[in-house]
C-alpha positions, 0 to 999 in steps of 0.5 A: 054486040055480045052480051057479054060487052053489055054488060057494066065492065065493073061487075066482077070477073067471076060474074063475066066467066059464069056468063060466058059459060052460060052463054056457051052451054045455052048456045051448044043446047041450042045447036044440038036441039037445031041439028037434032031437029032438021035430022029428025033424030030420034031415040032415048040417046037423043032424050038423054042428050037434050036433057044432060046439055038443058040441064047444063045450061040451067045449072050454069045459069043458076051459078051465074043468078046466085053469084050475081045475088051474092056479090056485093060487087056485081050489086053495086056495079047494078045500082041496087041493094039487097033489100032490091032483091033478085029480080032486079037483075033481069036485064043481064039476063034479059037473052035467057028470058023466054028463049031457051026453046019453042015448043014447036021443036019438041011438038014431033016426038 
């Protein structure tokens, strides 16, 4: 199941469309660093690379958190309210926490 499917069908499609994108910047982030990995590439290209696709990503996800505190939609299909605060929407992203990289993929420069 994506994480997309679980995600409550009553949050808005403008919340689904920022996490699709999330989700796809996140997986080409992760691709890339796994190619670049197992062909040993080096070289401030490279450098530049990885940092233009994880900071894709991260703006993406920004989008999609700051929707997600804004909509009053997206709040209420979550069962919180305002005074709930951010944080109490982890579970959507609960696939982003802790899991964008390992260190040991960076360790070898």
């Amino acid at each position: 199941m994506s994480t997309t499917a679980a995600v409550d069908t009553q949050v808005c499609e403008i919340y689904q469309g920022l996490l699709e994108e999330c989700e796809t910047a996140r997986r080409e982030w992760n691709e890339r660093r796994a190619e670049i990995s197992e062909l040993g590439l080096r070289g401030k290209g490279i450098d530049h690379e990885l940092r233009w696709l994880q900071a894709r990503f991260a703006k993406s996800y920004a989008m999609a958190r700051n929707h997600l505190r804004d909509c009053g939609r997206c709040q209420s299909a979550g069962g919180t309210d305002d005074a709930a605060g951010d944080e109490s929407h982890g579970h959507l992203f609960s696939p982003y926490r802790d899991s964008s990289f390992s260190s040991a993929e960076f360790s070898a420069t």
